[in-house]
C-alpha positions in Angstrom: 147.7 87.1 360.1 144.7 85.5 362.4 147.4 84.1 364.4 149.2 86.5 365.5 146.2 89.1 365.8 147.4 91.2 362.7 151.1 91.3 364.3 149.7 92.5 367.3 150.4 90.0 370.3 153.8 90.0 371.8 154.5 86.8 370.8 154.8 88.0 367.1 158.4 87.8 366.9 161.6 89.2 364.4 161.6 85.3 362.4 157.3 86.5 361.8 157.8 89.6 360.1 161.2 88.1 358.3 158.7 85.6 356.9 156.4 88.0 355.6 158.7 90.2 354.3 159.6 87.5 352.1 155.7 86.7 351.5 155.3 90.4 350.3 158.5 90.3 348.0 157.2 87.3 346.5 153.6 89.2 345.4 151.6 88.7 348.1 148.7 91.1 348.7 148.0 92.5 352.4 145.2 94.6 351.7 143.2 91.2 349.9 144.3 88.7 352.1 142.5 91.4 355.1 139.5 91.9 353.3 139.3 87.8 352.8 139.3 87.4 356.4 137.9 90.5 357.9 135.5 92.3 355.0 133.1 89.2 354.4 130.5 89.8 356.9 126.9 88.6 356.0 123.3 90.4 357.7 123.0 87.0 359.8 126.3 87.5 361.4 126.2 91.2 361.4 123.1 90.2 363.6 124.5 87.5 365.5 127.0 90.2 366.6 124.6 92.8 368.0 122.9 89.4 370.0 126.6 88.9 370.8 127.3 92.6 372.7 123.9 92.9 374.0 124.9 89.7 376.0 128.1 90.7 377.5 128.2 90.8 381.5 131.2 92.0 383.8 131.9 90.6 386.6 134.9 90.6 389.3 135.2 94.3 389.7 134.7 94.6 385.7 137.6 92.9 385.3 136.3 90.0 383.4 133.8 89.7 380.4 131.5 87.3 379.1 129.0 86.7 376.2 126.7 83.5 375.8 125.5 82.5 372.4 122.8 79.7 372.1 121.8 77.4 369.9 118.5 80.1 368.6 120.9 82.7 368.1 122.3 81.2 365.2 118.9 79.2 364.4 117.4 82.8 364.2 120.3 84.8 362.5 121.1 81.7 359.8 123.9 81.0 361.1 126.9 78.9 362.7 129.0 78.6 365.5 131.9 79.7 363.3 130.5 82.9 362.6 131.7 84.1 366.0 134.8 84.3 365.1 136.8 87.1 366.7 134.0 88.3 368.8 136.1 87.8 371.9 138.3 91.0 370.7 134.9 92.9 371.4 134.7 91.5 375.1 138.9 92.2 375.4 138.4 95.9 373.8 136.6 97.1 377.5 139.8 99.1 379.5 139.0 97.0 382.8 138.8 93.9 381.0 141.4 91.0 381.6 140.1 88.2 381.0 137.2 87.3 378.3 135.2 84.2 378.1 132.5 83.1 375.1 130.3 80.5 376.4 129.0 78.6 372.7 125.7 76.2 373.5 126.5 73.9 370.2 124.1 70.9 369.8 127.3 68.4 371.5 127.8 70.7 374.4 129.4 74.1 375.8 132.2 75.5 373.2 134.6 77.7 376.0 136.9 80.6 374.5 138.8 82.4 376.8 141.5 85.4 376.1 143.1 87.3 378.6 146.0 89.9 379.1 149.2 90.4 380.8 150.3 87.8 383.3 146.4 85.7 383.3 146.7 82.9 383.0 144.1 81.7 380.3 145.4 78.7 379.6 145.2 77.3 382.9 141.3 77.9 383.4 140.9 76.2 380.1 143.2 73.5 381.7 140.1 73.4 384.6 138.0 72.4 381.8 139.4 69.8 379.9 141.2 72.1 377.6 144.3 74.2 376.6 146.0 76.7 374.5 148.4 79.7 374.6 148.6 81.9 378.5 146.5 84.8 376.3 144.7 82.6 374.1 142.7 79.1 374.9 139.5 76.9 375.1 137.5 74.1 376.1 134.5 72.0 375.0 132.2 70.2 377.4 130.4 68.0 375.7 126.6 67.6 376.8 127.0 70.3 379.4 124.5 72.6 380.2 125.4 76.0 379.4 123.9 77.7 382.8 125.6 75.6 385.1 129.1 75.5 383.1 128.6 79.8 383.1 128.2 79.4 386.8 131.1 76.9 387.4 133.5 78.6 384.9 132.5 82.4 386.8 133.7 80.9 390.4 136.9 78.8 388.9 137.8 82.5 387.4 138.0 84.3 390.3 141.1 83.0 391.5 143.1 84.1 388.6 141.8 87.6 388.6 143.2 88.3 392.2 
């Protein structure tokens, strides 16, 4: 289900939902499986969220979005890095939005998410940064990098794959 954004991304094909038919004949339970992933928010990350959207900035003509969340965010809110899961669908929800990037300061380095639509190229800014993953869907981790100067270098290197 996380994988394919609840059968939302084109690359949820027929095989997919043949598997999960079968998966749903054999008992399995949608609505509890959901409510596992989705429905277990705590206040800390319920907080870490509103630090989360307060933070977002647009740039190139609003076409791309970015949050930063630092090390005292979770420090303050009690919690981890992993509780930002899915918070880029926050930054790719805005209509002008194409591309998304979460900039994580973890105590190693700079955790880089990026998601994109259409024909950007996600993947290949990732690719920039020592990292990978799917055209729509991809990441990077600088280790020991300083998150204001990776935010600036990662801002210029996405420029070209806006236009």
């Amino acid at each position: 289900m996380t994988d394919t954004g609840s059968f939302k991304f084109d690359r949820t094909d027929k095989e997919t939902h043949l598997i999960t038919a079968e998966l749903l004949e054999h008992g399995l339970e949608p609505y509890g499986i959901y409510s596992e992933v989705y429905n277990k928010a705590t206040i800390g990350k319920l907080h870490l969220l509103g630090r989360f959207l307060e933070n977002i900035e647009l740039f190139n003509d609003d076409k791309t979005a970015y949050s930063v969340m630092l090390q005292k965010d979770f420090e303050e809110t009690g919690t981890d890095e992993y509780a930002i899961e899915g918070f880029s669908t926050h930054l790719m929800s805005l209509s002008t939005v194409v591309l998304a990037i979460v900039f994580t300061e973890t105590k190693r380095g700079v955790k880089l998410s990026f998601r994109s639509k259409g024909s950007i190229k996600s993947n290949q800014l990732a690719a920039e940064f020592g990292g990978g993953g799917h055209q729509n869907a991809a990441g990077s981790f600088i280790f020991g990098g300083n998150i204001k100067t990776v935010i600036n270098e990662v801002k210029k290197a996405s420029e070209k794959y806006i236009k």
